[in-house]
Structure formats: structure tokens, C-alpha cells
C-alpha positions in Angstrom: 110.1 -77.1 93.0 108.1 -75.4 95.4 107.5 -76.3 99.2 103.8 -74.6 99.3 101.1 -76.7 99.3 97.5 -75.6 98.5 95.5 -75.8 101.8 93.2 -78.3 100.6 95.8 -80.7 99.7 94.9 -84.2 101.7 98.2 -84.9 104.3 96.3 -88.4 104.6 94.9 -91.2 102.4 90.7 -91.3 102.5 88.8 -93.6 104.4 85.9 -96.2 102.7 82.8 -96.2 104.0 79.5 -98.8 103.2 78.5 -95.4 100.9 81.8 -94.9 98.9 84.5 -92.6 99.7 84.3 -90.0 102.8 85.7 -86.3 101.7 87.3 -85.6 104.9 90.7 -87.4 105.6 91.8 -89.9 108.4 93.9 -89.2 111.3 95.7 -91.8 111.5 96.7 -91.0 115.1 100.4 -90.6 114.6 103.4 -92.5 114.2 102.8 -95.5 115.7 99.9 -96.0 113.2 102.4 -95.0 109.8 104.7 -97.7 111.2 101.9 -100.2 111.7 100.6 -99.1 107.8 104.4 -99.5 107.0 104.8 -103.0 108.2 101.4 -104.7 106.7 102.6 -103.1 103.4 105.6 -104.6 103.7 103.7 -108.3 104.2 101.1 -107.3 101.3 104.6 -106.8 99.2 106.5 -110.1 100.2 103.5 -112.0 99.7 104.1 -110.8 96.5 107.7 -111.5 96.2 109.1 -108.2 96.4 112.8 -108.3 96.5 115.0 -106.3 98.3 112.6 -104.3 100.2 113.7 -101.2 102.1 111.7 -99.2 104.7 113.1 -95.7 105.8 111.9 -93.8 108.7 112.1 -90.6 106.9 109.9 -88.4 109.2 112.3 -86.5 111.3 114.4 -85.3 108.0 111.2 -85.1 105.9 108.1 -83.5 106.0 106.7 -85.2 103.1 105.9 -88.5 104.9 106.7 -90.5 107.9 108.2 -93.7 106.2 109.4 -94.6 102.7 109.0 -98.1 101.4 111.4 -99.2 98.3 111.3 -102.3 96.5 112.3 -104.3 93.5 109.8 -106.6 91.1 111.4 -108.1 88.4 108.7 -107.8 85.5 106.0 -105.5 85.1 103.4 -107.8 85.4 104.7 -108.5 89.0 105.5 -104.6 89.8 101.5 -104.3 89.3 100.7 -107.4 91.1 102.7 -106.3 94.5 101.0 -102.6 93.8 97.7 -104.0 93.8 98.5 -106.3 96.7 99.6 -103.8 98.9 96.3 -101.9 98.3 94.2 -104.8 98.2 95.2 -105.2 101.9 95.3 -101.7 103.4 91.9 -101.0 101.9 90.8 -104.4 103.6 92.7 -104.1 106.9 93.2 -99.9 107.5 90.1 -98.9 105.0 92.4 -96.6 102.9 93.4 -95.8 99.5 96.3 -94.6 98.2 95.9 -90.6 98.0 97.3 -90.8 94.6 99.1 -94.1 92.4 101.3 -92.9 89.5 103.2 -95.4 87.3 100.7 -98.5 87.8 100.0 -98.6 83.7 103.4 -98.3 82.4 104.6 -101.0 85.5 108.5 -99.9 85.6 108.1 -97.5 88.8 105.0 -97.5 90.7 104.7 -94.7 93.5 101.4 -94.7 96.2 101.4 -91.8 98.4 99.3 -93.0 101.6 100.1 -89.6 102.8 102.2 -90.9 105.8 103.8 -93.5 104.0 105.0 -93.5 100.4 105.4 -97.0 98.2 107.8 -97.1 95.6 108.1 -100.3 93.7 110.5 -100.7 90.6 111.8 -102.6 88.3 116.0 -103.0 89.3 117.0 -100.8 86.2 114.5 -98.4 87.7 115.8 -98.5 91.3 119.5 -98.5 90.1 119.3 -95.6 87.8 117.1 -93.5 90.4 119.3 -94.8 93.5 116.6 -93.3 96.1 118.5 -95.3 98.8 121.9 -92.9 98.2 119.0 -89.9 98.2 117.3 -90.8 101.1 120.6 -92.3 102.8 120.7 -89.6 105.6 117.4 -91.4 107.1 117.0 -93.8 109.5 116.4 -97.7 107.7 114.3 -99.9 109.9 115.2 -103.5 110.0 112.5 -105.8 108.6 112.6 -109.1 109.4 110.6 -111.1 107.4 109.6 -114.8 108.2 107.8 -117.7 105.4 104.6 -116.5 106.2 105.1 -113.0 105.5 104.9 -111.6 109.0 106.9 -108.5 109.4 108.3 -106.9 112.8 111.0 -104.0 113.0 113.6 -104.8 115.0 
């Protein structure tokens, strides 16, 4: 595994516009703004149900992204439904796509890469086998507290 990355390589997820998809990428104005994309992912998933979810502030012992996202659906069916979820409402509410979705047809481990924040949602054999938490276990976890109406705040 290689850390290079080809200089066109988008560090962001695109922006919509009223004419389709704009090439260049968003700045999304920093940290405060991955957080913000963080948290209404994290409502988009427990409106969905998501069990046990996890956000990690990964930013300071990762380059890759500033927060990680992990949590559990119990069927595939409902590992899509939370995926799509999630993107229904940061296309509607941030005007982003996921720079890439990998895993959304076979439903056990779905990843989206919004560039600052990274989704993974899997099924529990998935997440025990895998055990990102243990991986990723050096980084900061933000407390989520998540009411019935599927607000979310970190604490």
C-alpha cells in the first residue's frame, strides 16, 4: 500500500448543481463543517435504525479523513436502506455525493468516502471480523447522544 496519491484525486465529495455535477470539488471550510456532515449522517443513519453507531475523530492521527463513522444493520436490505439514507440527506441538506460507495450491491459492508468523512456500515459479522474500532482505537470517539427524534449533538 502506497501513501501517493495522483494529484487529481478529489480530497472532497462534489457539489450538485441545477445542471448536474460540478468538476471542481467543495471546500468544505474545515473542521467544523466535517463534524457538522458527521452529525446529520449520524441522524440520516438512526432514522434508519443503525445500531451501535460510532463516530471517531480520526483527523489528527489520520490523514485520510477527518471523522470515521461505524455502524451496524442487521440485514442487508437495511445496510442499503441506512446507506441510501445517509445520502439521500447530505445530497439534500450539504448538496454532496459520496466521492466513491463501494459495497452497496452485495449489502454486508457498505463504505462512502465523503472525503472528510468516511461511512462504514456493516452487518455485525462484518464489523466483528474487521474490528475497525480495535484499528482505529488510538483515535479520539466523540460521544453521540441521540434523542427519539433523531437529533444528534456531540457532547
Amino acid at each position: 500500500m502506497s501513501d501517493y496519491f495522483p494529484g487529481n484525486f478529489p480530497r472532497q465529495s462534489v457539489t450538485l448543481s441545477d445542471d448536474g455535477i460540478k468538476s471542481s470539488t467543495v471546500n468544505t471550510g474545515g473542521e467544523e463543517n466535517s463534524e457538522q456532515l458527521a452529525l446529520t449522517i449520524v441522524c440520516a443513519a438512526s432514522d434508519r435504525k443503525a445500531a451501535d453507531i460510532l463516530l471517531l475523530k480520526v483527523g489528527e492521527v489520520s490523514y485520510i479523513a477527518d471523522y470515521f463513522l461505524m455502524m451496524t444493520g442487521y440485514s442487508r436490505v437495511q445496510v442499503r436502506a441506512i446507506a441510501d439514507a445517509i445520502e439521500d440527506k447530505v445530497k439534500t441538506e450539504y448538496q454532496r455525493l459520496p466521492l466513491r460507495t463501494e459495497g452497496k450491491v452485495e449489502g454486508g459492508w457498505v463504505l462512502q468516502d465523503y472525503g472528510d468523512v468516511i461511512v462504514h456500515i456493516m452487518m455485525p459479522k462484518e464489523r466483528e471480523f474487521y474490528n475497525l474500532e480495535a484499528f482505529w482505537g488510538h483515535a479520539e470517539k466523540v460521544q453521540l447522544q441521540i434523542s427519539n427524534d433523531s437529533e444528534s449533538r456531540s457532547t
